[in-house]
N, C-alpha and C positions, 0 to 999 in steps of 0.2 A: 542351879545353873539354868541360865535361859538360856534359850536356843536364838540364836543369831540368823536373821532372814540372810541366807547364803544367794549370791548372785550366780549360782550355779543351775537354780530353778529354771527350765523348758516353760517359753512364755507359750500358751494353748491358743495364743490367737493372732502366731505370728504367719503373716501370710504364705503361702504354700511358693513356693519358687517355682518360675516358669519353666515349660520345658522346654528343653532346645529341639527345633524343627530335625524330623532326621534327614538322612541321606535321601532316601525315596522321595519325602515330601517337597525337598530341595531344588530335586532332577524334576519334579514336575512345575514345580512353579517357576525354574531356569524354562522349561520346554514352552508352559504357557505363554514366560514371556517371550520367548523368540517366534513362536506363531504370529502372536501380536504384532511383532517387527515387523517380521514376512509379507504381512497381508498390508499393512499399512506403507509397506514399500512399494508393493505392485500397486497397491491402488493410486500412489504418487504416479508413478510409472503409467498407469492408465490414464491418468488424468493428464500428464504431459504430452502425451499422443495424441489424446484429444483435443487439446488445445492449441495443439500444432496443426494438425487436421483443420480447423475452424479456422485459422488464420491462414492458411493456403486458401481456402476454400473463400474466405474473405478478400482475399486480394483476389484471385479466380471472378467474383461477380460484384468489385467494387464500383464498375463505372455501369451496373444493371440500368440503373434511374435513366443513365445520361443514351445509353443505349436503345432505351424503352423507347424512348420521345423521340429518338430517331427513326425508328422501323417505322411509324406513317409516310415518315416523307422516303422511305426508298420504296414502301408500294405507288408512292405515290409518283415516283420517277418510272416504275415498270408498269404503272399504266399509260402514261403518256409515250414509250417505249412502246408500246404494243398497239396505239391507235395507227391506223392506216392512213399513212399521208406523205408525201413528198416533198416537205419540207428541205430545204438545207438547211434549217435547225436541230433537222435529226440526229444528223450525225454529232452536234456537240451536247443533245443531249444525252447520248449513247454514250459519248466520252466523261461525262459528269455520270452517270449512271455506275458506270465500272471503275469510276474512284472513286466514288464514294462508297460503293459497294466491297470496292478490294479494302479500302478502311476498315469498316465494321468488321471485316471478317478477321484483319488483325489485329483486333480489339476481343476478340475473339465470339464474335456473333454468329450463329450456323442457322442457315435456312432449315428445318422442318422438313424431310423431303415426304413427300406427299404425289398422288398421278392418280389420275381417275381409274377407274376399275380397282381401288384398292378398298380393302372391307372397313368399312368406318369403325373406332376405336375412340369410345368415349374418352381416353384415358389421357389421347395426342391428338384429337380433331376436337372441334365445335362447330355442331351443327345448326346453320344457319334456317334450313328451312328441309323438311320433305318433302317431294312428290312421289307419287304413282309411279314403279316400275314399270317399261312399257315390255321388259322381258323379264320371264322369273328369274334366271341368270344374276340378273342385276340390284336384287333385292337386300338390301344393306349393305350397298356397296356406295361410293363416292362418284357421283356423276358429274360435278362440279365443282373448282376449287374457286371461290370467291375471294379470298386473301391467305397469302402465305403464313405460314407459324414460322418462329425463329425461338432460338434457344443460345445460350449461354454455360460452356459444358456439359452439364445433363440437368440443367434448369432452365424448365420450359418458360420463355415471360410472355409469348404471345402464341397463343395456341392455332392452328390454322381453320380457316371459316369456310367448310364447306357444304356443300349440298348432298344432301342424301337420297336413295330409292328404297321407297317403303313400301 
């Protein structure tokens, strides 16, 4: 009697079955990925804030350029404003002066305020020239304002031009 190859023989190289992930490993890799969410939701979240921030902030100093090119010509109205003369052209340049002045400012332009005796601040002045203090008192402080600074909510575009005591 021969023996018959039975198909009941365990093949020795059949591959091992996977194991299924447990409970534990489950709740972490749910946990990893809801961190993952989390953080990539705030950081949308922050990104949207910022990007709204820059767009206020945009429209805030869109017309800078057109504003820039103006502040010469309103030093240039407040020195002709200040020359001593009796003109009766004065008065309509005083009137052109304070419109066009009241304009820029609701465009939203602000003067720099700045007064002599005040301590120079690299930060909001430019210094045009030093002299020689003729009291110690007065030794880096602003003895002259040669042209105003102006600014554009808290962006300075033209820094103010004064003199210093050294």
């Amino acid at each position: 009697m021969t023996k018959k190859n039975s198909g009941n023989k365990k093949n020795s190289k059949a591959p091992p079955k996977k194991k299924s992930p447990s409970i534990k490993e489950l709740n972490e890799s749910l946990n990893l990925e809801k961190e993952k969410y989390v953080r990539l939701f705030a950081e949308f979240e922050n990104y949207k804030r910022r990007t709204a921030k820059e767009r206020i902030e945009l429209f805030k100093t869109a017309g800078k350029d057109v504003l820039s090119s103006l502040v010469p010509v309103l030093e240039d109205f407040k020195r002709a404003i200040s020359l001593e003369g009796s003109d009766s052209d004065d008065e309509g340049i005083k009137l052109i002066y304070n419109k066009f002045n009241e304009t820029l400012k609701n465009q939203g332009l602000v003067e720099v305020e700045v007064n002599i005796g005040d301590i120079f601040d690299a930060e909001i002045h430019e210094a045009i020239s030093q002299i020689p203090a003729q009291e110690d008192n007065q030794k880096g402080k602003i003895i002259d304002i040669i042209q105003g600074g102006y600014k554009i909510g808290d962006n300075v575009i033209t820094y103010p031009k004064v003199v210093v005591a050294q």
